[in-house]
C-alpha positions in Angstrom: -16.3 -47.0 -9.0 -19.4 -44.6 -9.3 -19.2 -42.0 -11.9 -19.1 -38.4 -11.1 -22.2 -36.1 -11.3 -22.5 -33.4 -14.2 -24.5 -30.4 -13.5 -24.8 -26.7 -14.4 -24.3 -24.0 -11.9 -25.4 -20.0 -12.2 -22.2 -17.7 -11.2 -22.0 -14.5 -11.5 -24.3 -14.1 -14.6 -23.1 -17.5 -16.4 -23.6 -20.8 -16.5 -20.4 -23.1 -15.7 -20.4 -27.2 -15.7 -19.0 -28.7 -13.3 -18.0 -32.6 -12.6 -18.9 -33.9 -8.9 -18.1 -37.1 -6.9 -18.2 -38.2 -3.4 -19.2 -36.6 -0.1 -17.5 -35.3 2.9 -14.7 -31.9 3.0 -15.3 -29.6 -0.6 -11.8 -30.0 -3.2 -11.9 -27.7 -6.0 -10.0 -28.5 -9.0 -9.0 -26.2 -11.9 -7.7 -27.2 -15.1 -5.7 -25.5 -17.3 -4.9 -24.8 -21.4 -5.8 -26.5 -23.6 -7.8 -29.0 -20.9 -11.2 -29.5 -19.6 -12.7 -30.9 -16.2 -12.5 -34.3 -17.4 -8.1 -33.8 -16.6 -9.3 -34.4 -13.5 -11.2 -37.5 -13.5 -8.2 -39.8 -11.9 -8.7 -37.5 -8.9 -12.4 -37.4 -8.7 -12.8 -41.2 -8.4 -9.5 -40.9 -5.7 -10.6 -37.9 -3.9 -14.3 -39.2 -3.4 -13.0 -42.6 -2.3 -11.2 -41.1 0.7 -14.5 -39.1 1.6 -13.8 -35.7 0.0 -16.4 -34.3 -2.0 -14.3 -33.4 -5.6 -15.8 -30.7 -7.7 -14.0 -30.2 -11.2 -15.6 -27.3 -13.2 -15.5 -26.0 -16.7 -13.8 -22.8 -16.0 -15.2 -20.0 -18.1 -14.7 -20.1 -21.9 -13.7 -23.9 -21.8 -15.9 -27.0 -22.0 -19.6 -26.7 -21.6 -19.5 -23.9 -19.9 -20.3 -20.3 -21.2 -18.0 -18.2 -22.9 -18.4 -14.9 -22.5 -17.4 -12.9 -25.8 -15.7 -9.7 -24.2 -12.1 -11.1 -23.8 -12.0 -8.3 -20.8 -13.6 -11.0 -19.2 -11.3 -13.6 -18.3 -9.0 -11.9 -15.6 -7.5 -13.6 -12.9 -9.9 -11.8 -10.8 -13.1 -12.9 -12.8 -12.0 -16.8 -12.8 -11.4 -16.4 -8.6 -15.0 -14.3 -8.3 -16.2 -17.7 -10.4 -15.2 -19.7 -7.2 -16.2 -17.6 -4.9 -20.2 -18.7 -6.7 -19.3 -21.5 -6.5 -18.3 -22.4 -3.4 -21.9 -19.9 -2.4 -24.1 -21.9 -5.5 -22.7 -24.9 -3.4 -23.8 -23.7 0.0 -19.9 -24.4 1.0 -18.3 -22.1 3.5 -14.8 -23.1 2.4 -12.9 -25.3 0.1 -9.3 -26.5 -0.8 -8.6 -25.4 -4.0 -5.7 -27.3 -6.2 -5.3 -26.4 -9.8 -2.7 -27.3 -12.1 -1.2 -24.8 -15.1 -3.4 -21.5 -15.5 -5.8 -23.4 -13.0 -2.7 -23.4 -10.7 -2.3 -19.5 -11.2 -5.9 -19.3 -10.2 -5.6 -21.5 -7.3 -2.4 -19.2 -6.1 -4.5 -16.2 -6.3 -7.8 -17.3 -4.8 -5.5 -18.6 -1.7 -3.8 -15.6 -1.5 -7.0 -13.0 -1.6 -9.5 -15.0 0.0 -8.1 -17.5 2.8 -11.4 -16.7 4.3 -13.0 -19.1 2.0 -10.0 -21.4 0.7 -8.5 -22.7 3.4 -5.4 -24.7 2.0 -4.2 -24.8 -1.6 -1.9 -27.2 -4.0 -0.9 -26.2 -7.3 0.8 -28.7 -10.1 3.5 -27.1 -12.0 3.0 -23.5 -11.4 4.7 -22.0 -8.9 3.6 -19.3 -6.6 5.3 -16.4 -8.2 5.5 -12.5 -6.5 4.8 -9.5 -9.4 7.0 -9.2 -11.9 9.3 -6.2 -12.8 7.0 -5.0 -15.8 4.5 -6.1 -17.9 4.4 -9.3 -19.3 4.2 -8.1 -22.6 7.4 -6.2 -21.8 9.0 -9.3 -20.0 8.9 -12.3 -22.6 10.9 -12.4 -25.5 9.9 -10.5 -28.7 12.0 -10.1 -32.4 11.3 -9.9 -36.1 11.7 -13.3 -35.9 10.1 -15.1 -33.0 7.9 -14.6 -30.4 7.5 -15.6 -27.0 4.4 -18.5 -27.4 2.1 -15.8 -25.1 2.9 -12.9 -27.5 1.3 -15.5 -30.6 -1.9 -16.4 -28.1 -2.6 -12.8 -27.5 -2.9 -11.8 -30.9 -7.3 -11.8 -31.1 -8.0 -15.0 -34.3 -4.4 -16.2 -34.8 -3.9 -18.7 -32.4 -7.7 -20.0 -32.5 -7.7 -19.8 -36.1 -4.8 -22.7 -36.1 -5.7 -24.6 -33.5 -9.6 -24.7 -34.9 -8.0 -26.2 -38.3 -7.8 -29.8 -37.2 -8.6 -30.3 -33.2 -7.6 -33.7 -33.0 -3.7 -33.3 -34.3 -4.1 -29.8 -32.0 -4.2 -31.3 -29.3 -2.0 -34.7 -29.8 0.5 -32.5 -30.7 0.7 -30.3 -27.4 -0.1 -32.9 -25.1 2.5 -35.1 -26.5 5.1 -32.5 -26.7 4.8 -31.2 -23.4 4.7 -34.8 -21.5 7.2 -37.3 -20.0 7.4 -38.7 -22.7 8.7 -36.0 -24.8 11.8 -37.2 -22.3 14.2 -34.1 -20.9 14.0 -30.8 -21.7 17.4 -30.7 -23.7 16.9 -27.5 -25.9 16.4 -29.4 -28.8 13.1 -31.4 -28.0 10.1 -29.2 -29.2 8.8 -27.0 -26.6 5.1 -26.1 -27.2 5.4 -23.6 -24.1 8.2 -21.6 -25.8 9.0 -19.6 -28.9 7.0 -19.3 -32.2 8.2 -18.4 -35.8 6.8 -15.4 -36.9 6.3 -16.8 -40.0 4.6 -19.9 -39.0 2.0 -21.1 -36.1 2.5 -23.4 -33.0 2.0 -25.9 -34.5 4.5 -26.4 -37.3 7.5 -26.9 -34.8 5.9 -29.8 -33.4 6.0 -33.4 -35.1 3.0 -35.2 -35.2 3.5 -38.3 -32.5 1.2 -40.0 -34.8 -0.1 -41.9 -31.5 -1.1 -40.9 -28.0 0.7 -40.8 -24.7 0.5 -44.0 -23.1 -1.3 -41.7 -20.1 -4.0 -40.6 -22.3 -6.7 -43.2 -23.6 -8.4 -42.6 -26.5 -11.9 -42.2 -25.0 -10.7 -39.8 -22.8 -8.6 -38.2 -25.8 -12.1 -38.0 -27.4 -13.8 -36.0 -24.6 -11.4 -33.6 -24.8 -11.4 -33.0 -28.6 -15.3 -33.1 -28.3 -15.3 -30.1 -25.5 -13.3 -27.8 -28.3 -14.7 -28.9 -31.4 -17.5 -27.7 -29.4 -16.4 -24.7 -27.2 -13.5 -23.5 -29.7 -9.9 -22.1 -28.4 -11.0 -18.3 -28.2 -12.0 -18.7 -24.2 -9.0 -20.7 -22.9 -7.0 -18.1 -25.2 -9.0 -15.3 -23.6 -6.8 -16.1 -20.4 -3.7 -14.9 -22.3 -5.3 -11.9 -23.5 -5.4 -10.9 -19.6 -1.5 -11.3 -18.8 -0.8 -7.2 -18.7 -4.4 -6.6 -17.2 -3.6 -8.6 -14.3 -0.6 -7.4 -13.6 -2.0 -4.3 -13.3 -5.0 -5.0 -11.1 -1.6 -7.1 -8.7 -0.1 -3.9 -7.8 -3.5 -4.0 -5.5 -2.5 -6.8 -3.8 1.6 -6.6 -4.0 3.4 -7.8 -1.2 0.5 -10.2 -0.1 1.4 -14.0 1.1 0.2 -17.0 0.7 -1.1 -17.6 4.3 -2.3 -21.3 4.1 -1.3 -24.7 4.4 0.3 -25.4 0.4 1.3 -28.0 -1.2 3.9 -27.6 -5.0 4.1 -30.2 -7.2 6.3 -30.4 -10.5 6.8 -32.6 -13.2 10.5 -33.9 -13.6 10.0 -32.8 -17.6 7.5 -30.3 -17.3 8.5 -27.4 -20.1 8.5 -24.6 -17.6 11.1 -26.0 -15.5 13.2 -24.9 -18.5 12.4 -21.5 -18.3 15.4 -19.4 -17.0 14.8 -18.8 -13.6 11.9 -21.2 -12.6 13.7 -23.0 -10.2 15.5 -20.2 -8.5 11.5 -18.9 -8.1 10.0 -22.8 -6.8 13.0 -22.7 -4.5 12.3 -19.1 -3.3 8.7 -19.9 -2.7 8.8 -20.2 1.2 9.2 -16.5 1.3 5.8 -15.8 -0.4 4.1 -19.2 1.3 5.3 -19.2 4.8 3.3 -22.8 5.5 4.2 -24.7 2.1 4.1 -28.3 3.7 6.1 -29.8 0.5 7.5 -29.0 -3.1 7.9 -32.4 -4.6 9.6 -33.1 -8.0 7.7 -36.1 -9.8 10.2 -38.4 -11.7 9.6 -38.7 -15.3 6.3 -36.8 -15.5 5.9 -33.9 -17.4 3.3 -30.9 -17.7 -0.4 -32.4 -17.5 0.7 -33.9 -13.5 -2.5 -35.4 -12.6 -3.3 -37.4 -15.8 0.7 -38.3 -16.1 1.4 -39.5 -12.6 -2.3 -40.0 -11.4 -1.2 -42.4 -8.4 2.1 -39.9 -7.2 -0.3 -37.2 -7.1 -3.3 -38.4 -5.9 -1.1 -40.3 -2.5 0.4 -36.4 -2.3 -2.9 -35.2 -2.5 -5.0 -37.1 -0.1 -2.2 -37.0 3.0 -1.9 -33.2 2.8 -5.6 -33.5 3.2 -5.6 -35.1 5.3 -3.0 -33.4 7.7 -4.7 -30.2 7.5 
């Protein structure tokens, strides 16, 4: 199996990294928080194998990319002008574009406003959602007590300033906790997609697994600590510093569908299937994306899709594909 290729790329006035393999019809694939490129190396190797030429970047903030410092920066809007340059810095007319968490929110959004240049879309876990009644900031929960875990991310230093402490057990702990193999989403298993104590951090409501998943080795563990020790939290945070702005700059765009081919994939125990409401919205997703081809549940799995259930979602992948 050849490696992929790392190189730097000049987008809109920044420098972003971004992982390459393979030849043949451009895939774009977007990560999400707290994750870098590298969540996408199962699908690299795949992709390029069955002559699709994968391109995983570094979105903005994240990696070895740049991080601008204004957190204005980091709209939806900003990430989909990123690529747009890249699909240009590429000398690509179009692309696919498949993104999982935040990346999948991207992916939604660059569908929907440019179908010109994406021509098909899959998103992992995140389902294509229409505006909501009122600001986020309005919408998630909010007391003396607790906060909604988006509330505790947009306050500028706090979140960064815990998660920056010890990177390592950072990360173990989320990825752990919002896996498989945290096991069903009961109410009582620790959530780290949910509510936060006011008087503690993230963090302290979830045990330390003491090991890895069994999906995560640890050289690839390693890559991902070393692209935050190096890049910090602040830019993947930056993304939740945006919520209210972009539903402001939505009401621009309200009403719009999701015009091409799409594919929705889910873990069985992904977190935000718990969320009151998600699966009345995955169900209801048809009306906003006429030509979803599939919404497919994967046993078992939970929120990080691709490295979970690497072989379910690469099959998935490669025959809506190649059907389009």
């Amino acid at each position: 199996m050849s490696a992929f290729n790392q190189s730097i790329l000049e987008i809109n006035g920044i420098r972003l990294s971004v992982a390459a393999q393979g030849a043949g019809p451009l895939v774009l694939l977007l990560h999400g928080f707290p994750e870098s490129s590298h969540a996408w190396r199962h699908q690299l190797a795949a992709l390029s194998a069955a002559g699709f030429h994968a391109v995983a970047p570094d979105l903005r903030g994240y990696g070895a990319s740049d991080s601008p410092l204004n957190p204005q920066q980091y709209t939806s809007l900003d990430i989909v002008g990123d690529l747009v340059g890249i699909l240009d810095a590429l000398g690509e007319a179009e692309a696919v574009v498949v993104g999982n968490d935040w990346g999948a929110t991207i992916a939604w959004q660059a569908a929907q406003l440019r179908p010109d240049r994406f021509r098909a879309v899959a998103a992992l876990g995140v389902p294509m959602m229409g505006r909501a009644p009122m600001a986020p900031s309005r919408l998630f929960p909010l007391s003396e007590q607790a906060w909604f875990y988006t509330h505790y991310f947009s306050q500028a230093g706090l979140a960064e300033n815990e998660f920056g402490r010890d990177v390592a057990a950072t990360l173990r702990k989320i990825y752990f906790w919002a896996s498989g193999e945290a096991g069903p989403r009961d109410g009582r298993t620790p959530n780290p997609f949910g509510l936060v104590a006011r008087e503690a951090g993230l963090l302290d409501a979830l045990p330390d697994p003491g090991a890895l998943p069994n999906w995560l080795d640890g050289a690839d563990f390693d890559a991902f600590v070393s692209a935050f020790t190096a890049s910090g939290f602040r830019g993947g945070l930056n993304y939740y510093r945006n919520l209210d702005r972009n539903w402001d700059l939505q009401a621009a765009f309200n009403g719009m569908l999701v015009q091409v081919p799409a594919l929705y994939l889910v873990g069985e125990h992904d977190p935000g299937l718990a969320m009151p409401g998600m699966r009345d919205i995955i169900d209801a997703m048809p009306k906003l994306v006429p030509d979803l081809r599939d919404s497919l549940v994967i046993p078992s799995a939970g929120h990080w899709l691709q490295q979970e259930a690497p072989d379910q979602v690469n099959a998935a992948l490669i025959e809506f594909l190649r059907q389009l």
